[in-house]
C-alpha positions as CSV (number, residue, x, y, z in Angstrom):
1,X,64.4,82.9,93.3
2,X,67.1,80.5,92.5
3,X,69.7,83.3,92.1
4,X,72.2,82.2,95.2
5,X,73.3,78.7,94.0
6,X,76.7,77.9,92.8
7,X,76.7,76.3,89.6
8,X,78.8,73.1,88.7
9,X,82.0,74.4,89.9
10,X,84.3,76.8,92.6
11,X,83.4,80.4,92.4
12,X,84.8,83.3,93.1
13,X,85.1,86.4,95.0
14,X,85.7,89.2,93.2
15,X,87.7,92.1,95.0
16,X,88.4,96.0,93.9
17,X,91.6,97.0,95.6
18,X,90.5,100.9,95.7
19,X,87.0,99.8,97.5
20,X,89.0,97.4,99.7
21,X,90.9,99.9,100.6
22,X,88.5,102.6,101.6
23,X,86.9,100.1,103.3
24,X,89.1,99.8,105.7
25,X,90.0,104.1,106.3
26,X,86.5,103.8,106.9
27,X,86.0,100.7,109.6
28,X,83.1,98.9,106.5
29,X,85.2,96.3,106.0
30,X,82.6,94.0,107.1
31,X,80.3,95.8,105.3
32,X,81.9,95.9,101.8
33,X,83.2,92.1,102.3
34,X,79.8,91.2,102.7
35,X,78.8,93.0,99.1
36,X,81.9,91.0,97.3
37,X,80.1,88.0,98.6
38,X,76.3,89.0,97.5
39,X,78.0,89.6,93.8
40,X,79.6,86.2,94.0
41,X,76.6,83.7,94.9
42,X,74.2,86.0,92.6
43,X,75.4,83.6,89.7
44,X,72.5,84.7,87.1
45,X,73.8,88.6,87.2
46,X,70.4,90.2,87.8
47,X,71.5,91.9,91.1
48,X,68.6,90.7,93.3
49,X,68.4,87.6,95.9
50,X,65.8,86.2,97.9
51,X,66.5,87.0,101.4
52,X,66.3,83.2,102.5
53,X,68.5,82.1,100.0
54,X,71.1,84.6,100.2
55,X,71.1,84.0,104.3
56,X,71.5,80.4,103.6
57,X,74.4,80.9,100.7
58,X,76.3,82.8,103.2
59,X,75.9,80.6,106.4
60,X,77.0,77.5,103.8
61,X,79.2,79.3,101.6
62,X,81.4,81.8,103.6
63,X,80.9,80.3,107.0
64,X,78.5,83.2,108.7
65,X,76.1,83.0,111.6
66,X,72.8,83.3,110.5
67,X,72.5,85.9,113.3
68,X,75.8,87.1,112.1
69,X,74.6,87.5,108.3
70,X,71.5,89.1,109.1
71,X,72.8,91.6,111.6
72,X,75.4,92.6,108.7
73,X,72.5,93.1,106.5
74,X,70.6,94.8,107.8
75,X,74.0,97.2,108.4
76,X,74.8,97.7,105.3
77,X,70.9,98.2,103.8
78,X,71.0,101.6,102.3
79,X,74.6,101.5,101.9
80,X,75.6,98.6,100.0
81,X,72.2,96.9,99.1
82,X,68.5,97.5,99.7
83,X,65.9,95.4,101.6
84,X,62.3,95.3,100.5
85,X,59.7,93.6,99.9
86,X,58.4,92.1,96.8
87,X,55.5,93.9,95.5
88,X,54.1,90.7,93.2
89,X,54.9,88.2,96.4
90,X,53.6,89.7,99.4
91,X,55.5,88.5,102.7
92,X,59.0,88.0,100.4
93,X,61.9,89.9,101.4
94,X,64.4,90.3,98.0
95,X,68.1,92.4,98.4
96,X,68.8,94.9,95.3
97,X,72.8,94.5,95.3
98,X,74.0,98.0,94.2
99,X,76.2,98.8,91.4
100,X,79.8,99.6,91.5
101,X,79.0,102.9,90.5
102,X,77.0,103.4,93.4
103,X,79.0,102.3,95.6
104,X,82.3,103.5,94.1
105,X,80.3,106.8,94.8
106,X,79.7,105.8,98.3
107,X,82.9,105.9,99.2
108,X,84.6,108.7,96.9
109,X,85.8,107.0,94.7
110,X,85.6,107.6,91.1
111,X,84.4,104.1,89.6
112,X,87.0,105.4,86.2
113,X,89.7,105.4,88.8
114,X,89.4,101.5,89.8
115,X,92.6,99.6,88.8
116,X,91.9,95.6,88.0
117,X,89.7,93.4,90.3
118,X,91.4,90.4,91.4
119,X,90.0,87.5,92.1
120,X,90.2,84.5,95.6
121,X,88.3,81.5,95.5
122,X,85.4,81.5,97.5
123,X,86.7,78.9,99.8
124,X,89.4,81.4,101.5
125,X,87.0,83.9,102.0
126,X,86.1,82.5,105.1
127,X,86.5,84.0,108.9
128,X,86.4,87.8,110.0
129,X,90.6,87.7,109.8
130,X,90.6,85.8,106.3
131,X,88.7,88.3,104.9
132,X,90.1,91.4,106.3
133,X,93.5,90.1,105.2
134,X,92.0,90.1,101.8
135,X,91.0,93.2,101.7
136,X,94.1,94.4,102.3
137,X,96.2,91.7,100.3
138,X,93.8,93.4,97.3
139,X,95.9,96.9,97.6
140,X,99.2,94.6,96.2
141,X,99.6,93.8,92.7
142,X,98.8,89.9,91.9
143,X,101.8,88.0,91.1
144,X,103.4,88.9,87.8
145,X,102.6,91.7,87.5
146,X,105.1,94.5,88.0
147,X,104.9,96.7,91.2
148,X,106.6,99.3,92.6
149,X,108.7,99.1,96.3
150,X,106.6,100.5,99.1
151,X,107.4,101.3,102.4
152,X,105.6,99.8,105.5
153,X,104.6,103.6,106.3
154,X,103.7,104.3,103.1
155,X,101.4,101.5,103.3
156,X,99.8,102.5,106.3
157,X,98.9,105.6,105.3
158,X,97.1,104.2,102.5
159,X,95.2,101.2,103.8
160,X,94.9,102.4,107.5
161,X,96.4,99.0,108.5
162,X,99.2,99.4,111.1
163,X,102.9,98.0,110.9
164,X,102.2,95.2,113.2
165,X,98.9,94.1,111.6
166,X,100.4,94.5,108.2
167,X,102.5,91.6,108.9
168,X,99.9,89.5,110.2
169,X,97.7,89.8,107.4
170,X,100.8,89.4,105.0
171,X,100.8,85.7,106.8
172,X,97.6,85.1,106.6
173,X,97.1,85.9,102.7
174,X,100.3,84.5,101.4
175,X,101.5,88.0,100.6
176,X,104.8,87.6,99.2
177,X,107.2,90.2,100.5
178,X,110.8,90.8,98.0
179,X,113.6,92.7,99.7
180,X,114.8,95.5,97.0
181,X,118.6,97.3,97.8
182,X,120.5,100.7,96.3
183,X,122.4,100.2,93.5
184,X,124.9,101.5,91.2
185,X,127.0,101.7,88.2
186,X,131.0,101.2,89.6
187,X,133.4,102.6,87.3
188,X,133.9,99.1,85.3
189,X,130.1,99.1,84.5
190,X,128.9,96.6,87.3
191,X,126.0,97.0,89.3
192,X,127.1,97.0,92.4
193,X,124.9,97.6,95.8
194,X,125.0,100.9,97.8
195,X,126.6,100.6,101.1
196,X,126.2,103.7,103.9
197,X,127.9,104.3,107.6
198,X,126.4,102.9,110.5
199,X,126.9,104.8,113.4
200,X,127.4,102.1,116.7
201,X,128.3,103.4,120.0
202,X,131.4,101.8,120.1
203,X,132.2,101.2,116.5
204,X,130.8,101.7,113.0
205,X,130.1,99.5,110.1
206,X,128.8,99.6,106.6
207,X,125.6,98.3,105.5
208,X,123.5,97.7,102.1
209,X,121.6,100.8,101.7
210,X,117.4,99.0,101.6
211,X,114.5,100.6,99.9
212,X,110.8,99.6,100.0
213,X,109.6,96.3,99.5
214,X,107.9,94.7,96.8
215,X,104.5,93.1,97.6
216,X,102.6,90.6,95.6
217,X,99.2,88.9,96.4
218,X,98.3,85.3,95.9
219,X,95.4,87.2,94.0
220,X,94.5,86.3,90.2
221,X,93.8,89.0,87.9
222,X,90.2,88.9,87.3
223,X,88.5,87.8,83.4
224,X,88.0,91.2,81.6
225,X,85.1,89.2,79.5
226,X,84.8,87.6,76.2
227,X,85.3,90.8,74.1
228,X,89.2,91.3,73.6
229,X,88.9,87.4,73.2
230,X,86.0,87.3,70.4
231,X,87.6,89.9,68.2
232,X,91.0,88.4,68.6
233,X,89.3,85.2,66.7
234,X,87.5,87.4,64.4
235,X,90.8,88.7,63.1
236,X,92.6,85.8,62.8
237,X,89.4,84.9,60.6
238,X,89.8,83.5,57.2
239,X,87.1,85.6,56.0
240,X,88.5,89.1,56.1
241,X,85.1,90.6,54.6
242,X,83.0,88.9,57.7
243,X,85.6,89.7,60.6
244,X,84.9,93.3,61.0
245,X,81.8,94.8,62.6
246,X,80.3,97.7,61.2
247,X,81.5,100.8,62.6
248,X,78.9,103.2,64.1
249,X,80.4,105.7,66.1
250,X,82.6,108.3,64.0
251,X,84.9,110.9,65.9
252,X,84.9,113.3,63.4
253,X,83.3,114.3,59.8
254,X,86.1,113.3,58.1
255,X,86.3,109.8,59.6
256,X,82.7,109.1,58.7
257,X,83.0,110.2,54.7
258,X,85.9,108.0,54.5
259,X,84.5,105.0,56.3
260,X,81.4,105.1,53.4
261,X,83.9,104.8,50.4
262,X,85.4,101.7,52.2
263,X,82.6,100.0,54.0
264,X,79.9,100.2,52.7
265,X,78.3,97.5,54.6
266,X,78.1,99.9,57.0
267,X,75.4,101.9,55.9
């Protein structure tokens, strides 16, 4: 029961940029928002809560309603998450958070298509705007990472977020914005910038030729687990003979009659 609890320290809300995104073609922004935030106070991993506590989490945590948070629950159950009751405690209402599969599949999206989750502290996740301006800050690469210009249009066709309210989420998430330009090789070697005619109506004038902007999210790139990390160690291990795990899975024939002559640990 004691699933909804933040333990010790800040958490985290954990965000999908391809769910984000087709969360908001599809108007279940609030919806999905309210799933990242199920994930993030069920600390223990077990993918169920206690109705009461996860209403109180959310009230305390994310600043909801409690009519608000219930009325999204109960929108979302058979989507997102599923409502019973608890067969061994009768009267107990529990939520079953559903996978990412499951709801990568609810949207159409293959779950072996999603890029990196990022990651916000739970403490900006706060307010219907806040969110929202997540969701889409989500589709940008997190700083330091490299990212392609895009066009505002280009954009809007794949978030569903228009011009206007592109710029106002960009405020509200921090969403730095880098001006990219045309450039060149001039015949000495230099980069130089692309210029182009203006047409006025009573005189013309050259101008640096733009292309897209770059957009980066104030997002961090979310832990991918202990794994890379523990074998890393296990290299750089003195013991050479105790740093390798057996090896169970063989690709072909060949592989496996060769892995007995030189491990034979493994068998």
């Amino acid at each position: 029961k004691g699933g909804c609890q933040v333990a010790g320290r800040p958490f985290f809300v954990r965000l999908y940029p391809e769910l984000s995104v087709a969360a908001l073609k599809a108007g279940l922004d609030k919806e999905l928002a309210l799933w990242y935030e199920l994930r993030a106070i069920n600390i223990t991993g077990c993918g169920r809560l206690d109705l009461n506590d996860a209403l109180a989490s959310l009230v305390k945590h994310f600043g909801y309603s409690q009519a608000t948070a219930y009325r999204l629950l109960g929108a979302g159950d058979g989507r997102l998450w599923n409502i019973y009751q608890s067969p061994r405690l009768p009267g107990l209402s529990q939520i079953k958070i559903y996978s990412l599969l499951r709801v990568a599949e609810y949207f159409n999206t293959s779950v072996l298509r999603l890029s990196r989750p990022v990651e916000i502290p739970g403490q900006g996740f706060r307010g219907r705007k806040a969110k929202r301006a997540w969701l889409y800050a989500s589709f940008f690469k997190p700083d330091g990472s490299r990212a392609k210009p895009i066009s505002r249009d280009s954009i809007k066709d794949a978030t569903g977020v228009k011009r206007r309210q592109q710029k106002r989420y960009d405020k509200v998430a921090g969403t730095k914005r880098v001006a990219n330009f045309a450039c060149y090789q001039d015949s000495q070697g230099k980069l130089t910038r692309m210029r182009h005619l203006v047409d006025g109506k009573s005189r013309q004038w050259l101008k640096d030729r733009r292309l897209g902007n770059t957009y980066h999210s104030r997002a961090l790139k979310a832990q991918g687990g202990m794994t890379k990390k523990v074998n890393a160690i296990l290299q750089r291990s003195l013991n050479w003979g105790e740093a390798r795990l057996p090896k169970r899975f063989f690709l072909t024939p060949g592989s496996l009659i060769r892995s007995s002559e030189r491990h034979e640990e493994a068998f």
